[in-house]
N, C-alpha and C positions, 0 to 999 in steps of 0.2 A: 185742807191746807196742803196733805202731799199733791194734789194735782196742779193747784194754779205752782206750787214751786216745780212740780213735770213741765209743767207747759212754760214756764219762765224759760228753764234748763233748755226746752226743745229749741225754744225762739232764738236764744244765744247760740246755742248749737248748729243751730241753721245760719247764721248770720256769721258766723266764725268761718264753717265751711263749706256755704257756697252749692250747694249739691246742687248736682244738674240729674234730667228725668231722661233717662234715655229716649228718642225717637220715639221708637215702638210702642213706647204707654202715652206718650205725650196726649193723644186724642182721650187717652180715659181718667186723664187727673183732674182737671174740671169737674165730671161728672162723680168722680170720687170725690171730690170736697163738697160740691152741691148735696148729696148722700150725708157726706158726715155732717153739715151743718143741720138738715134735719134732724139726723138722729141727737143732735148737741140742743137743737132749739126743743126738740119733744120731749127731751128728760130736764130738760131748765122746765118747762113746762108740769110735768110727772109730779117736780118736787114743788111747783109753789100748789100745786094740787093737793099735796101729799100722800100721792101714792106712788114716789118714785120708788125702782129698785136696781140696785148696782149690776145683777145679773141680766135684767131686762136692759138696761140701757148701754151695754156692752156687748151682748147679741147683735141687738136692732143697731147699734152702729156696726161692727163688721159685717151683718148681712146685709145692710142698704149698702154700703160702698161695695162689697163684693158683687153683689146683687146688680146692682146700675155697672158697674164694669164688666161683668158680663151680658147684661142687655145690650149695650155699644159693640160687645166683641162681637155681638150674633148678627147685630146689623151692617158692623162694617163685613163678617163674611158673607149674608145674602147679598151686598150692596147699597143697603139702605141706613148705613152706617150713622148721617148727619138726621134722618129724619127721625130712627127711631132715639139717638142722643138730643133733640128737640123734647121728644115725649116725655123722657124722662127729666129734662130740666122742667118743663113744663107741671110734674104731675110733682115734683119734688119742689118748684118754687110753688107750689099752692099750698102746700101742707106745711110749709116752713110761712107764709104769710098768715097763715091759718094759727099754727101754734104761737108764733109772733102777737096777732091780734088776739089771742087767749091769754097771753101772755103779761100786755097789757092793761086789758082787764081786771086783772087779778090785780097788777101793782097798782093802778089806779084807779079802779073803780069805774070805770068810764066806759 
């Protein structure tokens, strides 16, 4: 219950004032959200499994968004900034269609 009323609170909050993403990070908030929706779809996952845990799914979320934000930072300074942020969308929409399709499963049978 405290979360979905965090997450109500965040959505108003955001919707009230408007935040802008500076510049600089702009190229790595996609691939930050793409991160956290994994880590959001593997512990929805964890729990219709029944092996979620509050510690594991608060790790694996700030080390995937941390984690994919820095893979993007290493490739925009080699140069190859767009290919290796492909990779990582690529390697993180698989695993989010993956627990998705597990997902499913589980609610339906199917």
């Amino acid at each position: 219950m405290i979360a979905l009323l965090g997450l109500a609170l965040g959505i108003v909050a955001g919707l009230l004032f408007e935040p802008t993403v500076p510049v600089g990070l702009q190229p790595y908030l996609p691939i930050a959200v793409i991160a956290a929706l994994d880590a959001l779809f593997g512990g929805l996952r964890a729990r219709l499994d029944g092996i979620f845990d509050d510690k594991v799914f608060v790790v694996s979320f700030l080390s995937n968004v941390v984690l994919a934000a820095l893979i993007v930072f290493l490739g925009d300074q080699l140069g190859v900034g767009s290919q290796l942020s492909t990779a990582v969308v690529v390697v993180l929409g698989i695993r989010i269609f993956s627990n998705a399709a597990a997902i499913r499963r589980h609610l339906f049978k199917a």
